[in-house]
C-alpha positions in Angstrom: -72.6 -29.6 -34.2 -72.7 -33.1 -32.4 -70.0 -34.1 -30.3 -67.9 -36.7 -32.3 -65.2 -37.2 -29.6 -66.9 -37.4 -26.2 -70.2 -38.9 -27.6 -71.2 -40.4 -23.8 -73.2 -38.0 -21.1 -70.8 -39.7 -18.9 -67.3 -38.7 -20.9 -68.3 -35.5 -20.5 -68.9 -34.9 -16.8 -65.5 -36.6 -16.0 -63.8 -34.3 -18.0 -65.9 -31.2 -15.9 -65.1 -33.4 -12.6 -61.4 -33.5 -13.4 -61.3 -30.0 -14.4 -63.1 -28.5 -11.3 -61.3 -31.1 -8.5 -58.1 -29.9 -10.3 -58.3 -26.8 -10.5 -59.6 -26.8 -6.7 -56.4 -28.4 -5.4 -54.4 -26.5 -7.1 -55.7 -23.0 -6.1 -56.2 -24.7 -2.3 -52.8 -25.8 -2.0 -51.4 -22.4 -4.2 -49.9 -24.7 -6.8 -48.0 -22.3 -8.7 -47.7 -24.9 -11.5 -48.4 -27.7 -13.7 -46.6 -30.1 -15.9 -48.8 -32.1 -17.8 -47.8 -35.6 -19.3 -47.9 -35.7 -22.9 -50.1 -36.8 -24.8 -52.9 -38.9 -23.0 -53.1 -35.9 -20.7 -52.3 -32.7 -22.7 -56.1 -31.2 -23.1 -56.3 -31.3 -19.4 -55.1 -28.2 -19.9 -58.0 -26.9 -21.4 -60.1 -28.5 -18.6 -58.1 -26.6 -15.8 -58.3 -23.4 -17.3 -61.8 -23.2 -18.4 -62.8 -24.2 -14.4 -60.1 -21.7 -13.2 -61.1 -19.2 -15.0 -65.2 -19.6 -13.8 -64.3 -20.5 -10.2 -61.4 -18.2 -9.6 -61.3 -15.5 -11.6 -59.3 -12.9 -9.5 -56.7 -15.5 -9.1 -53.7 -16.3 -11.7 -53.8 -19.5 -13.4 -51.1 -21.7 -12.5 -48.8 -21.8 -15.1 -49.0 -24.9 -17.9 -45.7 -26.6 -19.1 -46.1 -30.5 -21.0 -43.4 -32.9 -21.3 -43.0 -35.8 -23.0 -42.6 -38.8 -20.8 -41.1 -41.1 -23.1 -38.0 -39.0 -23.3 -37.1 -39.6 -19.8 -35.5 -43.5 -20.7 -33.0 -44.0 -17.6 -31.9 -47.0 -20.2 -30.6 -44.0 -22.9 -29.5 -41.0 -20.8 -28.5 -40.7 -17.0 -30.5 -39.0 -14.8 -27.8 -36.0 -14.4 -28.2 -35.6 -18.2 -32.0 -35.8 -18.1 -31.7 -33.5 -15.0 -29.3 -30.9 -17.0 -31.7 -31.0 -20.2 -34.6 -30.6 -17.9 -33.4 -26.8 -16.5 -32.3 -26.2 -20.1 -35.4 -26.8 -21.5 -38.1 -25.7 -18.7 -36.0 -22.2 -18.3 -39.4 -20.4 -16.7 -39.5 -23.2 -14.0 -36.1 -23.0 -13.2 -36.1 -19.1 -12.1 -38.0 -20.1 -9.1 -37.2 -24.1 -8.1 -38.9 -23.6 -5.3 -42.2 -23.2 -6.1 -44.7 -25.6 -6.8 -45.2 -28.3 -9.5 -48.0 -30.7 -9.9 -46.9 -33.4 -12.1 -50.3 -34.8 -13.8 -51.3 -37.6 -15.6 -54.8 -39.6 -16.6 -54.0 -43.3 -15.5 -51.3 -45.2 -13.9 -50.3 -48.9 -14.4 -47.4 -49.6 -12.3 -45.6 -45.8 -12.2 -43.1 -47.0 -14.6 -43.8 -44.1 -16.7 -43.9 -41.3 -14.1 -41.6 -42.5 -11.5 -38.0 -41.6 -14.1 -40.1 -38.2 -14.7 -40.5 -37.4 -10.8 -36.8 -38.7 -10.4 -35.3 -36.4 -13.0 -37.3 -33.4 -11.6 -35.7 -33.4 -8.0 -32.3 -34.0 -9.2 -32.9 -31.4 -11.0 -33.4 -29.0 -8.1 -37.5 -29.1 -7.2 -38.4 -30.4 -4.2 -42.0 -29.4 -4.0 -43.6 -31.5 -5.8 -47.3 -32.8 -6.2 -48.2 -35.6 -8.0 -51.6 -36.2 -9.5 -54.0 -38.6 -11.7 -57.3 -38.3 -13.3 -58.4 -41.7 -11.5 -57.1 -44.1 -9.1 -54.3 -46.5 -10.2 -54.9 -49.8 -12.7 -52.7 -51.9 -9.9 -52.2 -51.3 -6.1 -48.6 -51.6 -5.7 -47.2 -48.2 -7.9 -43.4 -47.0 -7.5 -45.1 -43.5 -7.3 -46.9 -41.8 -4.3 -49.9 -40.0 -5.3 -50.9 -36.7 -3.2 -54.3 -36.3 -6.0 -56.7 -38.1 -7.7 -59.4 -36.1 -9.4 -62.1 -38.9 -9.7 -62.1 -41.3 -7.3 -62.9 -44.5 -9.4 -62.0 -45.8 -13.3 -63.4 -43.5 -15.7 -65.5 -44.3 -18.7 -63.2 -42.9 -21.3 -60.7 -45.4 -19.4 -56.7 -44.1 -19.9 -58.3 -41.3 -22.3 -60.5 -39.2 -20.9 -60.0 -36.5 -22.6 -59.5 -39.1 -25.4 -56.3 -39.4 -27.8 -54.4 -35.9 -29.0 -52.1 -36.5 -31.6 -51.2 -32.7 -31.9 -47.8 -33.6 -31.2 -45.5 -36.9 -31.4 -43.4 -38.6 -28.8 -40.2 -39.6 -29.2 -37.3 -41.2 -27.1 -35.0 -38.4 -27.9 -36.2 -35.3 -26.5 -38.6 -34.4 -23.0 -40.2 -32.4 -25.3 -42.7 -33.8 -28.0 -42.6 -33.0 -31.4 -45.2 -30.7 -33.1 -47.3 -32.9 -35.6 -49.5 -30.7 -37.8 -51.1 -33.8 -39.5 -53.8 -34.2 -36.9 -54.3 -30.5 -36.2 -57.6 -30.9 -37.6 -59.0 -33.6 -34.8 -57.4 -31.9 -32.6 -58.8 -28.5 -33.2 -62.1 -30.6 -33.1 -61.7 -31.9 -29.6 -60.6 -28.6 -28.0 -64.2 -27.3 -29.3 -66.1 -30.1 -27.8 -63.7 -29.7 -23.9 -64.4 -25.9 -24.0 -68.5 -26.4 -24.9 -68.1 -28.6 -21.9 -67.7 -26.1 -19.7 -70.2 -23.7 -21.5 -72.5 -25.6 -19.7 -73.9 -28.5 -22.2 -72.6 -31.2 -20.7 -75.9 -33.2 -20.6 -76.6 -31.5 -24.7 -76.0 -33.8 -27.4 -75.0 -31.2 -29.4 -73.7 -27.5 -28.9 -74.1 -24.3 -31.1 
């Protein structure tokens, strides 16, 4: 079966580079867990735990949590509300706030759509914080620090390198995206082609 999503030699070593320098930071720093930025960068879950797993195998995979950045509009809800329906939703995290959280996304523009996410988390109790990207920021000025970048220039597959899941939808109303079954087929497709990655065929064409 030919790759139909990450058709480019180059596509997919970024997503083996982003996987591997992830999951390396993570396990250097013990980063306990993750929260990845729906939807751009929800299969970068796939990428973390298939290099984890290979590199790291006596140690536990942080855990993975997604959230839905559109949800966070300081223009809708205040940032006590978001903060409240944050520790309501993410119950696990809030057991422990405390430990660890890498906040990850694939591109950055200006960090209008992380900075209201990294706001609402530490009113909401969780100080230590990481804050990582797949590549370098689009612009130089950001309203957001970065402590990681996986790649350390633009990627190929540009703000999609692990190209566009539509396994779920985003909506203003909830931090959480909404399950859309409609594209389970693609998406079931592109999972195949990020975990044949790390089988080792990333130069292949095709895979069996």
């Amino acid at each position: 079966m030919r790759y139909s999503h990450f058709t480019e030699k180059s596509m997919r070593e970024e997503v083996l580079d982003i996987g591997n320098n992830l999951a390396e930071y993570m396990y250097t720093y013990g980063i306990q867990n993750i929260i990845l930025m729906d939807r751009s960068a929800r299969p970068a879950y796939l990428a973390l735990k298939n290099s984890w797993r290979k590199n790291y195998p006596e140690a536990k995979c942080p855990n993975i949590y997604f959230t839905n950045p559109k949800g966070y509009n300081l223009f809708e809800k205040s940032i006590d509300k978001l903060a409240t329906e944050f520790n309501n939703t993410y119950v696990k995290l809030a057991e422990d706030k405390n430990a660890s959280i890498m906040l990850f996304d694939v591109c950055m523009h200006d960090g209008h759509t992380l900075s209201p996410v990294i706001e609402t988390v530490r009113k909401a109790g969780y100080n230590n914080l990481f804050v990582g990207l797949a590549q370098p920021p689009h612009r130089r000025r950001s309203l957001v620090h970065l402590d990681f970048i996986a790649i350390n220039h633009s990627l190929a597959g540009v703000c999609y390198p692990f190209m566009r899941d539509y396994i779920v939808s985003k909506l203003h109303e909830n931090i959480l995206s909404t399950p859309d079954s409609s594209e389970f087929h693609e998406s079931f497709i592109l999972r195949k082609e990020m975990n044949a990655i790390f089988r080792g065929n990333v130069y292949s064409d095709c895979y069996q």
